[in-house]
Each structure stands twice: as structure tokens, then as C-alpha cells.
C-alpha positions in Angstrom: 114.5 92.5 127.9 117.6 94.1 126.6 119.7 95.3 123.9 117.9 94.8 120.3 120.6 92.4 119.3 119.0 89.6 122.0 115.6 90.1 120.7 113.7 87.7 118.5 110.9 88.8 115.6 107.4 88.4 116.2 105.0 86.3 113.3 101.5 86.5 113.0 98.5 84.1 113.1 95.7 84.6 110.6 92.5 85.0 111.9 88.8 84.6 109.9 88.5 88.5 108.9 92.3 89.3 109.7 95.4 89.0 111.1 96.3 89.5 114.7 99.8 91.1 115.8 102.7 90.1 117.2 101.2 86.9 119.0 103.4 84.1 119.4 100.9 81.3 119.5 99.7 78.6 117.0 96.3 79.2 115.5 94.2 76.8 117.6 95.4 79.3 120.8 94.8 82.1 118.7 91.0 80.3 117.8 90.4 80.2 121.5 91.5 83.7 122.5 89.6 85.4 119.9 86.2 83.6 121.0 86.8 85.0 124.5 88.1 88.4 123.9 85.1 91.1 122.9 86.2 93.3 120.3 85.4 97.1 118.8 85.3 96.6 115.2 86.8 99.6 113.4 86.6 98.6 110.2 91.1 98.4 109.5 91.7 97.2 113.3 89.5 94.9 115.5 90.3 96.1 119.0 90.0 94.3 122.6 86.7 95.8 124.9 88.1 96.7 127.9 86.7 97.7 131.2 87.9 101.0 131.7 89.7 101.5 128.9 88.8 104.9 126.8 88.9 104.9 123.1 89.5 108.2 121.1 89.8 108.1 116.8 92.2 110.0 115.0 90.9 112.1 112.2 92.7 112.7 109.5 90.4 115.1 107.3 86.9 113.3 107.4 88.9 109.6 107.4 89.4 107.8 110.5 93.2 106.7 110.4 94.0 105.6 114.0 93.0 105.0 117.5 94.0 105.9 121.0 93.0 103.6 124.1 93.8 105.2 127.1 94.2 102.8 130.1 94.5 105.2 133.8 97.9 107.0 132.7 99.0 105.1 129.4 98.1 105.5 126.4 98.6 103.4 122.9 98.1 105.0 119.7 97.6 102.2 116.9 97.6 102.7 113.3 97.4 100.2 110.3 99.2 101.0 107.2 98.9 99.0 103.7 102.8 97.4 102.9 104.2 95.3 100.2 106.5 93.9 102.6 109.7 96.8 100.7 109.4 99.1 104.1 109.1 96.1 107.0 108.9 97.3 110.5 113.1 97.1 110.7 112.7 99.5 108.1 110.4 102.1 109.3 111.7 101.8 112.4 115.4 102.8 111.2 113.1 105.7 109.8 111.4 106.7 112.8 114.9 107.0 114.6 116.9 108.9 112.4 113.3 111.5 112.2 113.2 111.6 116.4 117.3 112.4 116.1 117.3 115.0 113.4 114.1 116.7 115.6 116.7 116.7 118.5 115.5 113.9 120.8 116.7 110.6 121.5 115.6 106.9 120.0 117.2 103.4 120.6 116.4 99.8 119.4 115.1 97.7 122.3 114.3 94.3 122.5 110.6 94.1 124.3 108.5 92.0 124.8 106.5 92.6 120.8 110.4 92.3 119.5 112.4 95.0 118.4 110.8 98.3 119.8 111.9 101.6 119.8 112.4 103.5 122.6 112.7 107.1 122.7 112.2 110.7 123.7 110.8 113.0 121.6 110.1 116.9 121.4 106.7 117.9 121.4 104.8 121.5 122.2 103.5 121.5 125.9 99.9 122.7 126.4 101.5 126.3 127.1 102.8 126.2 123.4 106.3 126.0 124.7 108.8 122.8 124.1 109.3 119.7 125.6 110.3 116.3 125.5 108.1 113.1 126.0 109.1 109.4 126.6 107.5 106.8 124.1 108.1 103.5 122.9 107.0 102.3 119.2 106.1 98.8 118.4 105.6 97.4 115.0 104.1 94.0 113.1 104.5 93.4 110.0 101.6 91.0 108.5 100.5 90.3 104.7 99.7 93.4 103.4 100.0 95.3 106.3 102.2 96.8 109.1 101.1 97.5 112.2 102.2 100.7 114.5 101.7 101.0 118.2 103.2 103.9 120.4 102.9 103.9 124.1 103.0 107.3 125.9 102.7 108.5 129.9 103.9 105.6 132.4 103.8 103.1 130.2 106.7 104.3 128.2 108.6 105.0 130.8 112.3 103.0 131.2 111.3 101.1 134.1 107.6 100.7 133.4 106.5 97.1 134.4 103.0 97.3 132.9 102.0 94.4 130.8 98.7 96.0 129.5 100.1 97.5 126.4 101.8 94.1 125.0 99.1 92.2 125.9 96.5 94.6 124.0 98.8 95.3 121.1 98.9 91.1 120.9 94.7 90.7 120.8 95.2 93.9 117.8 93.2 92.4 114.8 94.2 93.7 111.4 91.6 93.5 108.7 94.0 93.9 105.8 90.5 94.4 103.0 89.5 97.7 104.8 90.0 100.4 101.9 92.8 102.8 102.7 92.8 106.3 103.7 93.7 109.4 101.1 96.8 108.9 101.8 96.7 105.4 100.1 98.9 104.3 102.8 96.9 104.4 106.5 94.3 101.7 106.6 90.6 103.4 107.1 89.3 102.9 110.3 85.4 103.5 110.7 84.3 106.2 113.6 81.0 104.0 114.7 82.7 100.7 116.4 
């Protein structure tokens, strides 16, 4: 791990129904991990059963537009968005950063183990309604037709966090790029009953 500049960019293996993320593996491997890996379907994302492992939905008016999976004190947020490949992850990232520094926080490219992450602190209201800042990292994929969007929060975000169980779930991701879109026309639509 290190600066962006050492990283290398993730590509994707298509899957019957989908795409998976970032996994750097030919499709046989991917064949093989699919058949053993027991998924929520969600309608947009396909997501890894995990012992332990709480799943929340994010609402966006009566849609469904992402998904939390809270593992002990980490969290990853995943959302799906339609793309035509103009706004790639190098370019929503650049976004994201110069959003997170005109809010007054702090965001850097980092080369992780998905690629080129973002690491950063941003401001966000405490349960007291006051101010704060909070440590997260933002990983991206971009696949045909889609882009996918994973922050970490709590100790997985943290600088010296060691924990592997954020790439590895963020790998076994499942994009199913003919799920109809939210109101937005952007998010994919993720279904509430998976």
C-alpha cells in the first residue's frame, strides 16, 4: 500500500446476472467463488451472506438505493450507480475530494488494496447535533454500465486498520447492471426483501 501513484486499476469479471467488483481473477476463479459464496440478492447488488454480518437498506423516498453491512465496529456502505463510462471512478473520486475539502475536512488518493481509494476525514453532526469529524475510506469499480461505490467507516477506516474483511466483501459485490434505476435515474434500485 502507498501513495496513489504505485497503485494499479482494478477490472472486472462478468458473471451470469452481473458483474462482480474489483476482483482480480480470471472467470473460471470467479466461476468457482461464486458457487461457494451465498448471496442476498437485492435486486442492483448481489451481496455475500455473512455470519454475523448486519445488513441495513438505505431509503431514499420509498426506493431502496444502498446498503450497509455492519461487521462488529466497521461498517461498508455500498451503492450502485448507472454510468456511461464519461464520470469513471478517477473521476468521481476527484469529485468526492474537492466536496470533503470545500466542507472543511481532509481527502487523499491512496493506493489500497481495490486500487485507487480515497482516504479521508469528513465533518459530520454528532448524535448531540453538534460537529465532528469521521475517518472513511471510498472505494470505487467501474464495470459496463455501472460504477460501484463502497465507503468504510469506524475501525475499518482507520490509517492503520489491518482488516481485510471490507476488500474481500467489496471483491464478492455482484452488480446486476438490468436492475431499473432509482428517481434519481442515476442510483441503481435495490429491492428491500433480499
Amino acid at each position: 500500500m502507498g501513495s496513489a501513484q504505485s497503485g494499479g486499476s482494478p477490472r472486472t469479471v462478468g458473471l451470469p446476472g452481473g458483474v462482480v467488483g474489483a476482483l482480480e481473477a480470471t472467470a473460471e476463479e470467479v466461476d468457482a467463488v461464486a458457487a461457494r459464496c451465498e448471496r442476498n440478492d437485492l435486486g442492483g447488488l448481489l451481496i455475500p451472506r455473512e455470519n454475523g454480518v448486519k445488513v441495513g437498506l438505505r431509503r431514499a423516498g420509498d426506493a431502496v438505493s444502498g446498503v450497509t453491512l455492519l461487521n462488529g465496529a466497521t461498517a461498508l456502505q455500498l451503492q450502485a450507480f448507472r454510468s456511461d463510462g464519461s464520470r469513471p471512478w478517477d473521476a468521481v473520486r476527484a469529485e468526492i475530494r474537492a466536496t470533503v475539502r470545500w466542507q472543511g475536512g481532509e481527502a487523499e488518493d491512496w493506493a489500497g488494496d481495490a486500487g485507487v481509494e480515497l482516504r479521508a476525514t469528513v465533518p459530520v453532526t454528532t448524535p448531540s447535533g453538534g460537529w465532528g469529524m469521521q475517518t472513511v475510506r471510498m472505494l470505487g469499480c467501474d464495470g459496463p454500465g455501472w460504477l460501484l461505490r463502497g465507503v468504510i467507516s469506524g475501525e475499518g477506516a482507520a490509517p492503520d486498520s489491518r482488516s481485510s474483511w471490507v476488500y474481500e466483501t467489496f471483491f464478492r459485490i455482484v452488480v446486476d447492471s438490468t436492475s431499473p434505476v432509482s428517481g434519481s435515474g442515476v442510483a441503481i434500485e435495490l429491492r428491500g426483501d433480499g
